[in-house]
C-alpha positions as CSV (number, residue, x, y, z in Angstrom):
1,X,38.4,-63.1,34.5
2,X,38.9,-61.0,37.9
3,X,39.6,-63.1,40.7
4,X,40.0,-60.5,43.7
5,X,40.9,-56.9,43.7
6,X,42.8,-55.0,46.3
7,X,43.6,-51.5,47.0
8,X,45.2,-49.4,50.2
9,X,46.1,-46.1,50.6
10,X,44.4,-44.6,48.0
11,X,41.7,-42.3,47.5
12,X,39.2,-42.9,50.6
13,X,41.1,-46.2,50.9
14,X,42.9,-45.9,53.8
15,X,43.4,-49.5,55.0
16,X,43.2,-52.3,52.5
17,X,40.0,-53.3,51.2
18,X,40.0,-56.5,49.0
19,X,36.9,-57.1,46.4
20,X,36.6,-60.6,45.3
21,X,34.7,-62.7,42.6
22,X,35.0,-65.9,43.8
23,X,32.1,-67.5,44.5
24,X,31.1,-68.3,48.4
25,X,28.9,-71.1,50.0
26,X,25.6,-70.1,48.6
27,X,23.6,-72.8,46.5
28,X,21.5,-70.6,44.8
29,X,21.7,-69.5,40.7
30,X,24.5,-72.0,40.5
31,X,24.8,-70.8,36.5
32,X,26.0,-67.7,37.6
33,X,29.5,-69.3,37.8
34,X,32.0,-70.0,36.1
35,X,34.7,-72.8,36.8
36,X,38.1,-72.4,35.6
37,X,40.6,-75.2,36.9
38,X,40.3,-75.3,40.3
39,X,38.1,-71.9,41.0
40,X,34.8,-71.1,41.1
41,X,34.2,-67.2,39.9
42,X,31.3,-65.0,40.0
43,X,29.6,-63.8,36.4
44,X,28.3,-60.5,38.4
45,X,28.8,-58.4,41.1
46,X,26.3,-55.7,42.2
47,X,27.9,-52.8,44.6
48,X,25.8,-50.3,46.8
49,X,26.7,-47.6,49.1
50,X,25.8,-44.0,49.7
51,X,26.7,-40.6,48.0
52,X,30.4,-40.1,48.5
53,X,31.1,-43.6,49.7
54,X,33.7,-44.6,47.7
55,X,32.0,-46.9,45.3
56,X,33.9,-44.8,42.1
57,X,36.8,-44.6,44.0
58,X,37.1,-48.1,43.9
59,X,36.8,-48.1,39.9
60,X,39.2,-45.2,39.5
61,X,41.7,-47.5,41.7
62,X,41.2,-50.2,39.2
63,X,41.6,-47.5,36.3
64,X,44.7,-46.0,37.5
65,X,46.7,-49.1,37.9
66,X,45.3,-50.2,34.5
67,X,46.4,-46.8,32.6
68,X,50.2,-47.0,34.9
69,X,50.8,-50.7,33.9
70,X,49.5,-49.9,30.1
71,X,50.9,-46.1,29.6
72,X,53.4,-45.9,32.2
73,X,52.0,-42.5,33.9
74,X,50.3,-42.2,36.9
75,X,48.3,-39.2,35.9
76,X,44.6,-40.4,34.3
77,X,42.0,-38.7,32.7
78,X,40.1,-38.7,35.9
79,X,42.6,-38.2,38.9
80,X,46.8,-38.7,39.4
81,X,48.3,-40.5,42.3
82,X,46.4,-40.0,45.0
83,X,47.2,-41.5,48.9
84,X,44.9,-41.2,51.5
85,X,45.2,-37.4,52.4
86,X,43.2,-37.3,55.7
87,X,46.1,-39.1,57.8
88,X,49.6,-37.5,57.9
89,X,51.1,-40.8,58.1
90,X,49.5,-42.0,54.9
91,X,50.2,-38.9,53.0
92,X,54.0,-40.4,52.7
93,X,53.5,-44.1,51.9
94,X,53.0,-45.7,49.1
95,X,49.4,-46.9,47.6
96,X,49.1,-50.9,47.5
97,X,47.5,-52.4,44.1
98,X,46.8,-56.2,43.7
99,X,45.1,-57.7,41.3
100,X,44.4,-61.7,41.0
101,X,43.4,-62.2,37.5
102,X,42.4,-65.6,35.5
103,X,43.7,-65.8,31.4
104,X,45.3,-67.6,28.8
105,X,44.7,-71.4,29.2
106,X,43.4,-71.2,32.7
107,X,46.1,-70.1,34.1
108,X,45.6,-67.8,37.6
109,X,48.4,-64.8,38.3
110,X,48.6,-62.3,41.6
111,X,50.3,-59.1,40.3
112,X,51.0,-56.5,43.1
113,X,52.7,-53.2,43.4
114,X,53.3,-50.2,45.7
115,X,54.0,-46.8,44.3
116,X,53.9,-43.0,45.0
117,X,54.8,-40.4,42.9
118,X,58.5,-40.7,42.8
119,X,59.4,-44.5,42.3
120,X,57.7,-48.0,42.0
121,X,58.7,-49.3,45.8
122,X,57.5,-52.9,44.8
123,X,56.2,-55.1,41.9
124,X,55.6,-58.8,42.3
125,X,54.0,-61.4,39.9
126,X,53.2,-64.8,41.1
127,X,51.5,-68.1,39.4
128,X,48.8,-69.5,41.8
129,X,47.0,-73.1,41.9
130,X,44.7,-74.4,44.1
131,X,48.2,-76.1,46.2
132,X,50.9,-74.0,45.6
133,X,52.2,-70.4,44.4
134,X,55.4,-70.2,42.1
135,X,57.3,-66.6,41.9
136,X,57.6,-65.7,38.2
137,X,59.4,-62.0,39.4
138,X,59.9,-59.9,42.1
139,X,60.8,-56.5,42.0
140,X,62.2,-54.4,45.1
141,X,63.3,-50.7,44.9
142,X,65.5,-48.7,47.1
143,X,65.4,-45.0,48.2
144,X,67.2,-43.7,45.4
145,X,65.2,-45.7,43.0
146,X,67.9,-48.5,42.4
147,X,66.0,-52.1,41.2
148,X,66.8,-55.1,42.0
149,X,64.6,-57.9,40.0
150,X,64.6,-61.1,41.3
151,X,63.1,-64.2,38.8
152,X,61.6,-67.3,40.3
153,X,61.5,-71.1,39.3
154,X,59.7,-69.8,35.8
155,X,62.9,-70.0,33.5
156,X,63.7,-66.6,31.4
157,X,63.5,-67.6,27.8
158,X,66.1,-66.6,25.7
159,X,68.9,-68.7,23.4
160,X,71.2,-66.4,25.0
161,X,73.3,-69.2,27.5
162,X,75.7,-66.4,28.6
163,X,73.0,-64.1,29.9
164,X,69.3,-64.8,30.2
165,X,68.5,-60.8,31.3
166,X,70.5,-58.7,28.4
167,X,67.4,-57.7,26.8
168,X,67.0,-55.5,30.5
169,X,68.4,-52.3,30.5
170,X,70.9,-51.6,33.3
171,X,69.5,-48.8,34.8
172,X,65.7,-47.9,33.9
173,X,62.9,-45.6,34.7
174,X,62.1,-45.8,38.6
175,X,58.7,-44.6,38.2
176,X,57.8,-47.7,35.2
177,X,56.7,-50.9,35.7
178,X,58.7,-53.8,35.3
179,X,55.8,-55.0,33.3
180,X,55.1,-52.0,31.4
181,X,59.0,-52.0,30.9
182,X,58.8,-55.5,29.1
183,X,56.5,-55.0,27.2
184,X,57.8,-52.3,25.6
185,X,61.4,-54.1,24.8
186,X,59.5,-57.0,23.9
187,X,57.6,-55.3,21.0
188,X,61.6,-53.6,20.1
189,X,63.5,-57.6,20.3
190,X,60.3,-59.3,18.7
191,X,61.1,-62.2,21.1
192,X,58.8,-63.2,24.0
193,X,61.5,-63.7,26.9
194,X,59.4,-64.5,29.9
195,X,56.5,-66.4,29.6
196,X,53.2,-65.0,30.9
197,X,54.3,-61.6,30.9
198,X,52.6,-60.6,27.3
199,X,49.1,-62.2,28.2
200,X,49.2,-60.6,31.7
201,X,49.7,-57.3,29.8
202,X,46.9,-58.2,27.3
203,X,44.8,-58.9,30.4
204,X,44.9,-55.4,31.5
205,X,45.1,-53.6,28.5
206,X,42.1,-55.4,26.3
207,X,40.1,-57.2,28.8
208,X,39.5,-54.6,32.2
209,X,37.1,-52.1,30.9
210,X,36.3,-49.8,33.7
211,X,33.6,-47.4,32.9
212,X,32.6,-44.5,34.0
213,X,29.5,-42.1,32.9
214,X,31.6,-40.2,30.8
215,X,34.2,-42.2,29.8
216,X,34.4,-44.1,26.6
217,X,36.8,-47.4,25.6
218,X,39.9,-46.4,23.3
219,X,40.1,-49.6,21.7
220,X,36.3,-50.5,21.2
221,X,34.2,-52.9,22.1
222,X,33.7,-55.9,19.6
223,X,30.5,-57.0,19.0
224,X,31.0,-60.3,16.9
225,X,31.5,-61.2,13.6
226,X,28.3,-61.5,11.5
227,X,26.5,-60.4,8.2
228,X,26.1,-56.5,8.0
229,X,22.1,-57.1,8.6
230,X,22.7,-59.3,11.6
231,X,23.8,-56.2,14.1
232,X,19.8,-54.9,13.1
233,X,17.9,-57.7,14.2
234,X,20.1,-58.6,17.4
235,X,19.8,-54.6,18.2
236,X,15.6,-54.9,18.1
237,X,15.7,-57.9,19.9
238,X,17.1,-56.4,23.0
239,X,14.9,-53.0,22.5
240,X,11.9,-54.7,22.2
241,X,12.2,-57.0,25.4
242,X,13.6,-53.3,27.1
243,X,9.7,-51.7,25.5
244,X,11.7,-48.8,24.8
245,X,8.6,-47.7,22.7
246,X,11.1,-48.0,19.1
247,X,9.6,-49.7,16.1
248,X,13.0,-50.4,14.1
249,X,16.5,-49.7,14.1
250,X,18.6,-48.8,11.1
251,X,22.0,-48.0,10.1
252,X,23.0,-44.8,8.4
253,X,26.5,-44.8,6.9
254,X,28.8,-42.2,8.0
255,X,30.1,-40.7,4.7
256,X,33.1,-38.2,5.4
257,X,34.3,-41.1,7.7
258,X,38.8,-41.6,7.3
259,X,39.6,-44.4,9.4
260,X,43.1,-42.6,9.3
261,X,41.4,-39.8,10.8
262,X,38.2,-40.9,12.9
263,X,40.1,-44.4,14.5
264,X,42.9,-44.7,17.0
265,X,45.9,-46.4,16.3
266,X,45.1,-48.6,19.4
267,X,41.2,-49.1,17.6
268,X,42.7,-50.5,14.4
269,X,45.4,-52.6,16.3
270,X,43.0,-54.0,18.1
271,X,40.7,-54.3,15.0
272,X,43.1,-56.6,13.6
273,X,43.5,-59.0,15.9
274,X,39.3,-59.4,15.4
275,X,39.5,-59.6,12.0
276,X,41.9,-62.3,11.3
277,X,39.1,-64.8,12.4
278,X,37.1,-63.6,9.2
279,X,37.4,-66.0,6.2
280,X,38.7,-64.9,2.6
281,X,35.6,-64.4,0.7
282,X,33.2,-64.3,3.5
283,X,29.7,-61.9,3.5
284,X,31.0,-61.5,7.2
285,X,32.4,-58.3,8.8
286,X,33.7,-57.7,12.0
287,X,31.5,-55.4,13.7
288,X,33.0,-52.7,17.0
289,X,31.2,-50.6,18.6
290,X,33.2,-47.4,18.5
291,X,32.4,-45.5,21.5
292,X,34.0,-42.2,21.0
293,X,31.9,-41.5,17.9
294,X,28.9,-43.6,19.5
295,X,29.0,-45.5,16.4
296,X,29.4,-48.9,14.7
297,X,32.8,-49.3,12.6
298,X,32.6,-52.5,10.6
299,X,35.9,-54.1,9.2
300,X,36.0,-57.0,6.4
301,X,38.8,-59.5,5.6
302,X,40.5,-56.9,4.2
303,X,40.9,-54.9,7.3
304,X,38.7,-51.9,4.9
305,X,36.7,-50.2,7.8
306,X,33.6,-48.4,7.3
307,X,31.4,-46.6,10.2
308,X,27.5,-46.6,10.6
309,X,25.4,-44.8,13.2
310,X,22.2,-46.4,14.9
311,X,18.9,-44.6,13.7
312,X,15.6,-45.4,15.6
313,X,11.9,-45.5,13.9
314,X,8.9,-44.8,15.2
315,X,5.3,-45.5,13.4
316,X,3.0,-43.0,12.4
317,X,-0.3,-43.4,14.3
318,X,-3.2,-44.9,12.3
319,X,-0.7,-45.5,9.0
320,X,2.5,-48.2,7.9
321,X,4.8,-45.2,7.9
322,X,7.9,-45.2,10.0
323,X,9.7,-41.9,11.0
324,X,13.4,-42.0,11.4
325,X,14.7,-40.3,15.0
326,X,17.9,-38.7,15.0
327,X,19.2,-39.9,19.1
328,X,19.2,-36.4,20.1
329,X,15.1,-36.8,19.7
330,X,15.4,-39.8,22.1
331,X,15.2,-39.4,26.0
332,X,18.1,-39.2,28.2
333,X,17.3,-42.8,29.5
334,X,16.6,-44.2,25.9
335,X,20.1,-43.0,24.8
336,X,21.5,-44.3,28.3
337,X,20.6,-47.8,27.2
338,X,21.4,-47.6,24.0
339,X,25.1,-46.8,25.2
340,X,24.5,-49.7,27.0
341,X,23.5,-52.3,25.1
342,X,27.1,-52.3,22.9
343,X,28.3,-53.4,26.4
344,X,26.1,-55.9,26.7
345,X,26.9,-57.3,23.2
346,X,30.4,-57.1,24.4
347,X,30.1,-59.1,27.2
348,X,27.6,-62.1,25.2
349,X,30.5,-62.0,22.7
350,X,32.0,-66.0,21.9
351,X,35.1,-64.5,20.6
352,X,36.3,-62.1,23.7
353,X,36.3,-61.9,27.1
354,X,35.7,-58.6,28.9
355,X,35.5,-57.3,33.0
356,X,33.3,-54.3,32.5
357,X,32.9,-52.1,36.1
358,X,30.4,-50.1,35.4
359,X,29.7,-47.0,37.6
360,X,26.4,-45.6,37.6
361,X,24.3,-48.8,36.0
362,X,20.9,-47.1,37.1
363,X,21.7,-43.4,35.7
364,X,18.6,-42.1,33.8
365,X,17.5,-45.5,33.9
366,X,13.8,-46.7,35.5
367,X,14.8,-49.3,37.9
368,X,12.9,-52.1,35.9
369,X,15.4,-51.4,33.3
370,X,18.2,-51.2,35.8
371,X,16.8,-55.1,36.4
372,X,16.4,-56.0,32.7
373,X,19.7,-55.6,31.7
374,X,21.2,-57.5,34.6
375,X,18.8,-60.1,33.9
376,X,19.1,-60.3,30.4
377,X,23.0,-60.7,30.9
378,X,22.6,-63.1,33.0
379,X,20.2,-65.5,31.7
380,X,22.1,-65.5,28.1
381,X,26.0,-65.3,29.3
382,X,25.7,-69.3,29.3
383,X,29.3,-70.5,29.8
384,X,31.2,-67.1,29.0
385,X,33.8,-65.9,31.0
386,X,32.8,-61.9,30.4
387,X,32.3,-60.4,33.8
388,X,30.1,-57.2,34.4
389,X,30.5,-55.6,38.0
390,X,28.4,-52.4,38.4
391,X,27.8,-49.6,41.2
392,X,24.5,-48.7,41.6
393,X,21.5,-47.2,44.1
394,X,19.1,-49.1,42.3
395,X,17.6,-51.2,45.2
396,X,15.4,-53.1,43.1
397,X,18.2,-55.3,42.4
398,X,18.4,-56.6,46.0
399,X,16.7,-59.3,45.5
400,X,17.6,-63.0,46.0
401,X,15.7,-64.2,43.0
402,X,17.9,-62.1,40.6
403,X,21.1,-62.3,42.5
404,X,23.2,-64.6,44.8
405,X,24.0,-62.9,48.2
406,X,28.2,-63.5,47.4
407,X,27.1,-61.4,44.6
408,X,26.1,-58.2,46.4
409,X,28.6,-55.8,48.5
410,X,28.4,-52.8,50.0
411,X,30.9,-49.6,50.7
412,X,30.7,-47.6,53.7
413,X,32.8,-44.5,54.9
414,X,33.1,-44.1,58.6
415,X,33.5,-39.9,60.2
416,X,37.0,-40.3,59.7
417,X,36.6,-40.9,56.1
418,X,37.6,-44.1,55.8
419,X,36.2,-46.0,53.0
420,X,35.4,-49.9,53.9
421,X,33.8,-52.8,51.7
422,X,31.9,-55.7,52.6
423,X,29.7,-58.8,51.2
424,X,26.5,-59.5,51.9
425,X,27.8,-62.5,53.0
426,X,28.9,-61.7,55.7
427,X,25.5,-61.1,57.8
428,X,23.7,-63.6,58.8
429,X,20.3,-63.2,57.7
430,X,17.0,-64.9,58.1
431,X,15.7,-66.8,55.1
432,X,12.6,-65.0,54.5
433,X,14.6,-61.6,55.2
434,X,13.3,-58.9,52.4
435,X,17.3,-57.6,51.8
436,X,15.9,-54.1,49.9
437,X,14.1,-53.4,52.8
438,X,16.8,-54.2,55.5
439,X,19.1,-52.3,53.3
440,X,16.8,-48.9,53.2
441,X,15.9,-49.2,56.9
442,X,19.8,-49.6,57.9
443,X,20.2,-53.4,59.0
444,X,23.2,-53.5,56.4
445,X,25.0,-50.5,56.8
446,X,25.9,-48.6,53.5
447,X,23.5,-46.0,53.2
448,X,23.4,-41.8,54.7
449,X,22.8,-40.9,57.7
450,X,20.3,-38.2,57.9
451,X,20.0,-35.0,59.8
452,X,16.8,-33.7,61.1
453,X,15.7,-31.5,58.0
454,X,12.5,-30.3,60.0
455,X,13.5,-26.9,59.7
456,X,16.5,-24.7,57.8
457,X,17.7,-21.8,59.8
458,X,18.1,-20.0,57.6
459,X,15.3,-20.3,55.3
460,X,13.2,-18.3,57.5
């Protein structure tokens, strides 16, 4: 789970900003949190703001630190490296990442590091409990790109007595993470030297999803393990309670699909790991939703893939029949959701955990369905630790009976540029105060200021 995000000097980021899950004082929708240990995290955040206010900006941060620690570049498919460019100053210094995350058993890590585009200047990964922090490493870098790694009371494990720290090489890449680096000698020794390290890694390469409109997941999402007839019927469930105006669903097998060919080598890695929870001589499969083919790959305990693709039926007026839809006959917001819905079988999966940041929830979307989903995902995430953060304009979610007010921020960007975030939380607000309409008419801040558009110039 994401405990707190933070970002400087980056994008429209200018000074830090720090985006946090944790849940605040508010009594209200009490199963909207989870507890882990001694924490108290948020299933949901909701995050508004006007055109051009930064709200992707903060999801490409959280991409491009994801893609550097996974890939070791700093060049997405979105954006590179990008400081703050409207302050000289800021132009040479590095950009600030932190991330306080929540995996394994529990367990609660801060990783931090500043970069630009010539070397890593920092890199720090620390254990946190409610009543103390214990250093695990600290990396520091000087001008000429020289590292000096420092461990902290979290012993190195090796069986090597003479030294713990041979598996490091003695002069490395300065623009790679130290985490990036382990992992990758890791995988060569087939020994896990430092403990943590690998799940931290895991955290950020199979559990943060960011998603933008056009961007899909590499590895899939997985949807659950079930009976091939089972995807069908959960599928209609959700479009019926969305009235999408769909009588059934069906699957049509791909037939020139080559998982060779048509799956990455990340997708069937990752595949794996899923299906080694089947049982030998189960009717089970492990179902993914493959998003770059907008399809449905099913594996068995075989690891044998196969691929389907979603077809929608409509009824004949004044007869049984059903007509099968090719998607392309659907409406822009009909295929919108059902993009979406994979996520949301994702997130109400037993076996994984996911962050999904979502930019763009209300995109084609009516706003009741921009409330349905959110709803929906709510009301049946029981105890699961998914998390599903979203941008939106959607003000129809602003509302106290849906939402908790630690659930709701806002981003701003001031003449100079300068992007800032904020909670809800923050105001203090009057308990009958109708938040949609404080937000349009400009008691919260976050939304554009307006010109007089009486008249154009030029348009006489």
């Amino acid at each position: 789970m994401l405990i707190r995000f933070t970002v400087e000097n980056f994008l429209s980021f200018k000074d830090e900003v720090e985006f946090s899950m944790v849940a605040g004082r508010f009594r209200k929708h009490p199963d909207h949190i989870v507890k882990v240990r001694h924490l108290c995290l948020l299933k949901t955040s909701v995050i508004y703001g006007a055109n051009a206010s930064g709200k992707t900006n903060l999801i490409k941060a959280m991409s491009l630190a994801q893609d550097y620690i996974t890939t070791g570049s700093l060049r997405t498919e979105y954006l590179e490296l990008t400081p703050f460019l409207l302050d000289s100053a800021s132009e040479n210094r590095p950009s600030k990442f932190l991330f306080e995350i929540q995996c394994g058993i529990g367990q609660s890590f801060e990783y931090s590091f500043a970069v630009d585009r010539h070397r890593v200047h920092s890199e720090t990964l620390i254990e946190t409990t409610n009543d103390r922090a214990s250093l695990i490493f600290e990396r520091e870098s000087s001008a000429t790109g020289k590292a000096n790694i420092k461990f902290g009371t979290i012993p190195v494990l090796v069986t090597n007595d003479d030294d713990p720290t041979d598996f490091l090489p003695k002069s490395g890449d300065p623009t790679m993470l130290f985490l990036t680096m382990y992992k990758r000698l890791e995988e060569q020794i087939e020994e896990h030297r430092i403990p943590y390290l690998e799940q931290i890694y895991d955290w950020f390469s199979s559990t943060l999803a960011p998603i933008f409109t056009d961007s899909v997941l590499a590895t899939g999402i997985p949807i659950g393990l079930m009976k091939p007839g089972e995807l069908q019927s959960r599928y209609l469930d959700i479009v019926d309670r969305l009235d999408l105006g769909i009588d059934d669903i069906g699957l049509k097998e791909i037939p020139d699909f080559d998982a060779d060919v048509h799956l990455s080598d990340d997708f069937k890695e990752y595949a794996k790991q899923i299906t080694v929870q089947l049982q030998p001589n189960t009717d089970q499969v492990a179902v993914f939703y493959n998003a770059r083919r907008d399809s449905y790959v099913f594996s068995d305990a075989n690891t044998k893939f196969s691929e389907y693709e979603v077809i929608t039926y409509h009824k004949v007026k004044d007869s049984k029949t059903k007509i099968p839809f090719d998607l392309k006959l659907e409406s822009d917001g009909t295929r919108r959701l059902l993009k979406l819905i994979p996520a949301l079988f994702g997130l109400l999966n037993d076996k994984a955990d996911y962050v999904f940041v979502l930019d763009e929830l209300d995109r084609s979307l009516h706003t009741q369905l921009s409330y349905k989903l959110m709803e929906l995902f709510l009301e049946n995430s029981g105890n699961r630790r998914s998390q599903l953060i979203v941008t939106t304009h959607d003000t129809s979610l602003l509302d106290l009976d849906l939402l908790r007010r630690d659930e709701i921020w806002f981003l701003e960007k001031d003449r100079q540029g300068v992007s800032s975030l904020f909670s809800l939380e923050e105001f203090e607000l009057s308990r009958n105060m109708n938040i949609e309409k404080g937000y349009l008419g400009g008691r919260l801040g976050a939304i554009p200021v307006l010109s007089s558009y009486d008249k154009l110039e030029w348009a006489e």
